[in-house]
KOLGU-180710 format. One record per residue (C-alpha): x, y, z. Coordinates in steps of 0.02 Angstrom, whole numbers. Last residue first. Layout:
<pts>
+--------+--------+--------+
|      X |      Y |      Z |
+--------+--------+--------+
|      X |      Y |      Z |
...
+--------+--------+--------+
</pts>
This chain:
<pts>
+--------+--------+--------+
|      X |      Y |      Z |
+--------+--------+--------+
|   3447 |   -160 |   1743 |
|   3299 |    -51 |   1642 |
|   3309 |   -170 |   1512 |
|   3271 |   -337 |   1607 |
|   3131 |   -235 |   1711 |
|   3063 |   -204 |   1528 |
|   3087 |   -368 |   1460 |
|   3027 |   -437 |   1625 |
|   2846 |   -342 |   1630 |
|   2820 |   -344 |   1452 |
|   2867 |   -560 |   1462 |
|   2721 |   -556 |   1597 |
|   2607 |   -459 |   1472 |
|   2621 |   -585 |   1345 |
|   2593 |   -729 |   1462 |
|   2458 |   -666 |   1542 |
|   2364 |   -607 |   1379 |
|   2414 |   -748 |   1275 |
|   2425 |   -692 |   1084 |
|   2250 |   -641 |   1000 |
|   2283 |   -505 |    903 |
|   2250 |   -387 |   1023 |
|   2372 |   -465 |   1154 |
|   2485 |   -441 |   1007 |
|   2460 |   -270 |   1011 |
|   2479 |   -245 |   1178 |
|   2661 |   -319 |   1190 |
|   2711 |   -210 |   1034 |
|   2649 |    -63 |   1115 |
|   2739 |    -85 |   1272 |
|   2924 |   -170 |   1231 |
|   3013 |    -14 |   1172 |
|   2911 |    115 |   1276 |
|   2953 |     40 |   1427 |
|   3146 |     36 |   1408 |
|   3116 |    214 |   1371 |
|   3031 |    270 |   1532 |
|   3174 |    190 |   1628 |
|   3264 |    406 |   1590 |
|   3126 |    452 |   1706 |
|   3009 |    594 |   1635 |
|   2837 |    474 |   1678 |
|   2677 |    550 |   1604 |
|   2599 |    635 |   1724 |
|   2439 |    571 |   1777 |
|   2266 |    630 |   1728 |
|   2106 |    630 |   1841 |
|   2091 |    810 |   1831 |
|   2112 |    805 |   1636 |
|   1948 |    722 |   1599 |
|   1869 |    885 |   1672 |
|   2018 |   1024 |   1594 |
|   1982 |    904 |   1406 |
|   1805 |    953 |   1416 |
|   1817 |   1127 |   1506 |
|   1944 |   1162 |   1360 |
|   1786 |   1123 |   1234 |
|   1649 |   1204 |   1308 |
|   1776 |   1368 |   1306 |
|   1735 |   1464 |   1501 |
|   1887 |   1332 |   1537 |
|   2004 |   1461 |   1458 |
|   1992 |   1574 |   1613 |
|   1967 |   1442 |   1735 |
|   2151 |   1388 |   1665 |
|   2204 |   1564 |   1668 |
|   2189 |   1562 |   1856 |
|   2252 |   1406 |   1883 |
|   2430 |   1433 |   1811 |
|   2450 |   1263 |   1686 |
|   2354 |   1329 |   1522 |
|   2237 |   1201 |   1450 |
|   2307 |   1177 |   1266 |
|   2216 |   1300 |   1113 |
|   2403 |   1322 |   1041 |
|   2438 |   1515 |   1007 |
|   2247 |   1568 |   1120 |
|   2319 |   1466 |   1267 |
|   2494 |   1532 |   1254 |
|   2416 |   1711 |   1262 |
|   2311 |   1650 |   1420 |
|   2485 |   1580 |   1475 |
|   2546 |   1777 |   1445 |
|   2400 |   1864 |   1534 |
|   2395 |   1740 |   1676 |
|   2548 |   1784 |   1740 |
|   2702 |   1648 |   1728 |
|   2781 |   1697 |   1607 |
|   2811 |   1873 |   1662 |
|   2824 |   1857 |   1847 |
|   2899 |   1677 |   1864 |
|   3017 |   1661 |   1700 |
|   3072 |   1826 |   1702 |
|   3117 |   1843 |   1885 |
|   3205 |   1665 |   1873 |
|   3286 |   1744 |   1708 |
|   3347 |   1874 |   1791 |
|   3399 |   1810 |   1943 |
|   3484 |   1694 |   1826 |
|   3605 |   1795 |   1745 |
|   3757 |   1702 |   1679 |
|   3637 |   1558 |   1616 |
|   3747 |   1386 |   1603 |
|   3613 |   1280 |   1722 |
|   3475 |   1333 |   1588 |
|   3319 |   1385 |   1662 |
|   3173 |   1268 |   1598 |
|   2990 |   1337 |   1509 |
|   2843 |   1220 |   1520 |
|   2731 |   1100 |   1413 |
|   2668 |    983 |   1515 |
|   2580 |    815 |   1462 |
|   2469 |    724 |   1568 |
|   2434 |    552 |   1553 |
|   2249 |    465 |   1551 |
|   2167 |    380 |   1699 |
|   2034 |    286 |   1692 |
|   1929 |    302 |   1849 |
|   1897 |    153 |   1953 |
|   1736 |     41 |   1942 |
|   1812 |    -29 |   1819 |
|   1788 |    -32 |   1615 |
|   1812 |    141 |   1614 |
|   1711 |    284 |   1510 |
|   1845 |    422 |   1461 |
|   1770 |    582 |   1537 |
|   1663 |    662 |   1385 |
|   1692 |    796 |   1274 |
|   1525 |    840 |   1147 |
|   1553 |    873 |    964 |
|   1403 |    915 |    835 |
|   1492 |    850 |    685 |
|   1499 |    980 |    552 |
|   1655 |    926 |    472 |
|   1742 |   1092 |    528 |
|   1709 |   1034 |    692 |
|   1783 |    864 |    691 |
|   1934 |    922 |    615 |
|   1946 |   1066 |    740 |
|   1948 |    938 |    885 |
|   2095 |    837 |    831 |
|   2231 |    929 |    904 |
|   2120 |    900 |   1068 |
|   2163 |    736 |   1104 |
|   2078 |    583 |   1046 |
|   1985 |    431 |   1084 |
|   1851 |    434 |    972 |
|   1660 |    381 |   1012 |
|   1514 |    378 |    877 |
|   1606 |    292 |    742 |
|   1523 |    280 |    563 |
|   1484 |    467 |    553 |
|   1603 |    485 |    401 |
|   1705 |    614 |    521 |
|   1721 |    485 |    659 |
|   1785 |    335 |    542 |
|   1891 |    460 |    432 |
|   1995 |    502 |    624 |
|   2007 |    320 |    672 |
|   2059 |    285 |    493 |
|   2210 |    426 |    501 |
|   2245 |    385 |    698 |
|   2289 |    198 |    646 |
|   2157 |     64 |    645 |
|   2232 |   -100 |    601 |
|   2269 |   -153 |    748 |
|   2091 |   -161 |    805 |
|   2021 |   -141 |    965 |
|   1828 |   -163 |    976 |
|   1848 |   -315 |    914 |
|   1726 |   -403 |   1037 |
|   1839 |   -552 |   1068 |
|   1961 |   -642 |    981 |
|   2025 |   -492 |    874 |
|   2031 |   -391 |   1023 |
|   1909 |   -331 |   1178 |
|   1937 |   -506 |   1271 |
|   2130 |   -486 |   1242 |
|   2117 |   -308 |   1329 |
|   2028 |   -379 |   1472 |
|   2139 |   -499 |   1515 |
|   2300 |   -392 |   1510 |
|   2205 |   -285 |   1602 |
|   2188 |   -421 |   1737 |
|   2396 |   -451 |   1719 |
|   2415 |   -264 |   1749 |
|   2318 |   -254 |   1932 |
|   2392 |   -416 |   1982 |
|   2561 |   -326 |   1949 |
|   2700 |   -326 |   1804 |
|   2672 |   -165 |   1740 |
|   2721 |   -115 |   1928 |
|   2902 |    -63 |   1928 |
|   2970 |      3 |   2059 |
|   3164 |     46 |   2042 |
|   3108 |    169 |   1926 |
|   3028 |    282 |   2050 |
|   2906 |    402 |   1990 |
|   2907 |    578 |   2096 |
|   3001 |    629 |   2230 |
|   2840 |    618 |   2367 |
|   2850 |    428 |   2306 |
|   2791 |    324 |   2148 |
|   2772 |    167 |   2067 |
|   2788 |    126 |   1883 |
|   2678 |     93 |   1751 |
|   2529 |    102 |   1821 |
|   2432 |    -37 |   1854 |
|   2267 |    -14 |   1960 |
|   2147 |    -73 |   1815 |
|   2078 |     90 |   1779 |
|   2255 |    115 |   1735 |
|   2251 |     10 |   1608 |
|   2103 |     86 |   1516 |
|   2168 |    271 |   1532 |
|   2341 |    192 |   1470 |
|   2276 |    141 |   1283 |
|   2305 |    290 |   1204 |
|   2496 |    312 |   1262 |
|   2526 |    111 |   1241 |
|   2485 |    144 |   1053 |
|   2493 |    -44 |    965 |
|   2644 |    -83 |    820 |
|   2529 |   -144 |    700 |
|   2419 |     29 |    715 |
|   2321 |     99 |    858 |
|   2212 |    223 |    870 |
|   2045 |    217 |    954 |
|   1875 |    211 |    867 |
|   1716 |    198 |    975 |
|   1535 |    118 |    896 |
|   1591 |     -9 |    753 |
|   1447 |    -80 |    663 |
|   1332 |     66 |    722 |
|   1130 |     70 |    714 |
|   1133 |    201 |    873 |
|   1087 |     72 |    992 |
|   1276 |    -27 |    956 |
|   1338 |    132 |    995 |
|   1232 |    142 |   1157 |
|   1309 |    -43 |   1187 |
|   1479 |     -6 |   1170 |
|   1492 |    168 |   1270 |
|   1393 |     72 |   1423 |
|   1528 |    -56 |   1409 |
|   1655 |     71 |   1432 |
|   1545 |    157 |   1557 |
|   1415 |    289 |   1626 |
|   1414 |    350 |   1439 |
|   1389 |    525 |   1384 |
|   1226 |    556 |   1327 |
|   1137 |    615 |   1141 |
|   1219 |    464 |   1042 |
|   1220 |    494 |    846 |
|   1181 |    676 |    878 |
|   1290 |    694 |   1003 |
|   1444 |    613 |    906 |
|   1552 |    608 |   1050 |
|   1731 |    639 |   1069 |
|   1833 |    548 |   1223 |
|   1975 |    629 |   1321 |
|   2153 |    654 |   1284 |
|   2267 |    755 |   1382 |
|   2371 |    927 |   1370 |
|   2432 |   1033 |   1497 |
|   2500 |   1213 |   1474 |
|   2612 |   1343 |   1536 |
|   2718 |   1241 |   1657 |
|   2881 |   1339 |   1740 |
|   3016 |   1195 |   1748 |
|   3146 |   1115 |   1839 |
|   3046 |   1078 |   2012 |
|   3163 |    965 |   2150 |
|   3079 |    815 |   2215 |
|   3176 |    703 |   2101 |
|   3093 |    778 |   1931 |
|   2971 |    904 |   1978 |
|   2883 |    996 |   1836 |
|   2744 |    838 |   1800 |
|   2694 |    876 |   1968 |
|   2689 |   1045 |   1959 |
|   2563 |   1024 |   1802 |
|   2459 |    883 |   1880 |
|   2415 |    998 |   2041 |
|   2367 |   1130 |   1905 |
|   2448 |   1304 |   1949 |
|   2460 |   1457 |   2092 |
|   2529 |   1335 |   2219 |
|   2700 |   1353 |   2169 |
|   2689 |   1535 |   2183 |
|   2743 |   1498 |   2353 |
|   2885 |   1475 |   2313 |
|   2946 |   1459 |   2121 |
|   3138 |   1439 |   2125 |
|   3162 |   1342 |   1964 |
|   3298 |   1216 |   1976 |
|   3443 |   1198 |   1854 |
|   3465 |   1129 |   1681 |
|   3604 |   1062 |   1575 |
|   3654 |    929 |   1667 |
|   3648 |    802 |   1570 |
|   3561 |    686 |   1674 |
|   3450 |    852 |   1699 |
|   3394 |    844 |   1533 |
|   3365 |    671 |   1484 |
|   3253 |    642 |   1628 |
|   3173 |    810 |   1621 |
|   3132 |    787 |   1433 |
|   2977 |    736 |   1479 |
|   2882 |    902 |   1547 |
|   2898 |    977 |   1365 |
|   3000 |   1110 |   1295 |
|   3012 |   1308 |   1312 |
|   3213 |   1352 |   1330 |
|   3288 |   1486 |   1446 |
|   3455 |   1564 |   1472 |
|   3504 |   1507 |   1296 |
|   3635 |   1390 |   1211 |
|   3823 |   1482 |   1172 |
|   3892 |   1429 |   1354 |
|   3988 |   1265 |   1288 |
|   3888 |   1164 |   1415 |
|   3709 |   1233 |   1341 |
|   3746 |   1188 |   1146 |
|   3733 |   1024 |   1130 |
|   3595 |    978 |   1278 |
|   3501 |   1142 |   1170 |
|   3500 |   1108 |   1002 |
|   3447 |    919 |   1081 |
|   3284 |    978 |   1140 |
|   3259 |   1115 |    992 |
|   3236 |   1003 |    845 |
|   3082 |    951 |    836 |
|   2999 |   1112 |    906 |
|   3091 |   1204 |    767 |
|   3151 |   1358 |    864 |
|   3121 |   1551 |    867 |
|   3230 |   1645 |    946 |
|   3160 |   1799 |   1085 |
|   3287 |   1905 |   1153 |
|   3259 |   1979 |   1308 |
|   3343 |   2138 |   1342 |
|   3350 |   2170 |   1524 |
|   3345 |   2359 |   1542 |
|   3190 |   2288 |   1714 |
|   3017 |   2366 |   1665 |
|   3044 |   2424 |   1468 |
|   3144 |   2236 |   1421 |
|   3030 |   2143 |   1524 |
|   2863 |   2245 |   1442 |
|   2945 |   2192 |   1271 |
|   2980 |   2005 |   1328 |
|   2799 |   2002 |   1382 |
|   2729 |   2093 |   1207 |
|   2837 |   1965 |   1106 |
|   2787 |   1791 |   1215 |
|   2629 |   1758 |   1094 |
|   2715 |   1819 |    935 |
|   2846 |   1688 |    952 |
|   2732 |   1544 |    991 |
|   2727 |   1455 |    833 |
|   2932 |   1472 |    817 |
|   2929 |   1362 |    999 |
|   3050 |   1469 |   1099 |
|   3225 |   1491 |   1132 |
|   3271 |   1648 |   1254 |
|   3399 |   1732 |   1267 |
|   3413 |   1858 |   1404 |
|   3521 |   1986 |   1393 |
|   3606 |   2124 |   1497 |
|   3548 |   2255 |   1616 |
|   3543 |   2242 |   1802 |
|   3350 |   2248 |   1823 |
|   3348 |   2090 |   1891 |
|   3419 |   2095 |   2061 |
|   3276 |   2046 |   2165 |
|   3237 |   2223 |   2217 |
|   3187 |   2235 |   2015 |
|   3067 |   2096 |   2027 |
|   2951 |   2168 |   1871 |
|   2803 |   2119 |   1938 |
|   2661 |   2073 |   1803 |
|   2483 |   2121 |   1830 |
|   2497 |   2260 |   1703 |
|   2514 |   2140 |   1557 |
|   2396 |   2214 |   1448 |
|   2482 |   2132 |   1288 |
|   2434 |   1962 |   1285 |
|   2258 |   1988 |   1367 |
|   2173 |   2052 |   1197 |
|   2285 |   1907 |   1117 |
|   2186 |   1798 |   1239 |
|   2015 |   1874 |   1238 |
|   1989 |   1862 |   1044 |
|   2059 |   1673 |   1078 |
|   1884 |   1661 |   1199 |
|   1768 |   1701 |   1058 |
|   1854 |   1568 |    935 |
|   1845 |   1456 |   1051 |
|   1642 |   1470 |   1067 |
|   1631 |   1515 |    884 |
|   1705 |   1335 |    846 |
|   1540 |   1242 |    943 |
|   1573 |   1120 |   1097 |
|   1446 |    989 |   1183 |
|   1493 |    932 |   1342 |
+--------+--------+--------+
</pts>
């Protein structure tokens, strides 16, 4: 799917226009909200202006103040588990979909009463809102990665991660798809591949992902294990340690890399280079689809609010419309979660791109086990790449990280 910056550009004019007509909101008054008081309200300080003109209409509709306070996003997570239990943190905090785990074993948020509205966004993003069958968080936006194409150095999308290979190969290139990694492997970019394997990470039920089943460890991971040796230094090189996302990103600018594995932060780059972009599904090297993760950006209720009807009512009619995740959309370009402003954004080339690659996306996992993962995956694969033992490598992943997680 070819994408051109006027395109996005076009569709952001509609967003801030959309920002501030917010007549389709409800202001929940027989709920209980329109008691008076505060709302606080932490917020990503990039998205300030985009939740103004819905706090304002709040604050007119209901004689709820809402107070808007911008936050460094790198910062703001553990701001908030230190400050909620004393009662000085804020009725609601934006964040991301996994800091559930770490959040709710602190207790510092509480469930989100959504209803039926439930069914008003992305399967993924609800998903990735429910931690133990119980939803903590109102989703605004999903973000994946998905595959850029030089078009002009490769006119079609490939039918397959070999097919990808050899139409680079067509094209007169040394080195036809780029993928970050580094000495210390990227687990995160890698996934889509493993998964078309049939080995996720962990196992899951109605609830969600359950820790207590781990499955790196499975046929399924043992023949990607396989695989990913035969595509490393002792192979076909296509993955190389010593590509990290700055020389992945120089190789598809200088025209030297047809394919990049990327998310959309990178899009612009290619753009303003003059690279006629297309988004493509990531090409598997199964017959099954690779699967990338998901991550949700959302809003959580904290469990020390003193008023949350309010915030609940807040939360659900206000940022929840599509007016205001149409506003998030045009503040950080990420598929909005709510369906309807999803389709909305999707009339971009580029947000259709990432929204189609997207559908086959998996949360990723929110479980506190997730970290003992993370410390033994990338190093594992990037050995593999450099030519350590792929069953042997990956079978001490699978009981390092079983060992960790207890």
């Amino acid at each position: 799917m070819k994408v051109t910056r006027t395109g996005l550009l076009g569709l952001g004019a509609i967003a801030v226009t959309a920002a501030f007509v917010l007549s389709g909101c409800t202001p929940g008054t027989d709920g209980g909200a329109g008691t008076g008081g505060t709302l606080t309200v932490w917020v990503d300080a990039e998205r300030l202006d985009a939740l103004q003109g819905a706090a304002d209409d709040y604050s007119e509709q209901t004689g709820v103040e809402v107070e808007l306070v911008g936050k460094d996003n790198a910062t703001i997570k553990d701001d908030f588990i230190q400050q909620a239990p004393t009662g000085e943190g804020p009725d609601i905090v934006m964040g991301a979909h996994d800091w559930l785990g770490e959040l709710t074993t602190n207790g510092v948020v509480a469930p989100l009463e959504l209803g039926d509205s439930a069914g008003d966004y992305l399967d993924v993003a609800i998903q990735a809102a429910t931690y133990d069958g119980t939803i903590y968080m109102l989703p605004y936006a999903v973000e994946n990665i998905a595959v850029l194409r030089n078009a002009d150095l490769v006119p079609e999308a490939a039918a397959s991660f070999d097919d990808m290979i050899a139409a680079g190969k067509a094209a007169g290139l040394a080195q036809p798809f780029v993928v970050e990694q580094g000495a210390e492997g990227n687990p995160y970019h890698l996934y889509p591949f493993q998964t078309a394997f049939g080995a996720p990470v962990f196992g899951s039920t109605d609830a969600g992902y359950d820790a207590t089943d781990l499955q790196l460890g499975n046929e399924g991971g043992t023949e990607f294990a396989a695989w990913l040796g035969s595509q490393g230094k002792n192979g076909t090189g296509v993955f190389n340690t010593d590509i990290d996302g700055a020389i992945a990103k120089q190789a598809f600018l200088d025209g030297t890399a047809a394919f990049w594995l990327t998310g959309p932060w990178n899009v612009g780059s290619a753009l303003d280079a003059g690279i006629n972009v297309a988004i493509d599904p990531i090409p598997s090297p199964t017959s099954d689809a690779a699967q990338p993760f998901a991550g949700v950006k959302g809003f959580f209720l904290s469990a020390e609010s003193e008023n949350k009807v309010a915030a609940t009512d807040f939360l659900v009619n206000y940022l929840g419309s599509e007016d205001v995740q149409l506003a998030l959309f045009e503040a950080g370009n990420i598929l909005p979660a709510l369906s309807a402003a999803a389709d909305t954004a999707s009339s971009d080339p580029i947000i259709a791109g990432f929204s189609t690659v997207g559908a086959d996306a998996v949360p990723m996992p929110a479980i506190p086990a997730m970290g003992s993962v993370w410390q033994y995956w990338g190093i594992a694969e990037a050995a593999i790449i450099n030519g350590e033992d792929p069953a042997a490598t990956w079978a001490k992943l699978a009981a390092d990280v079983s060992a960790a997680i207890g």
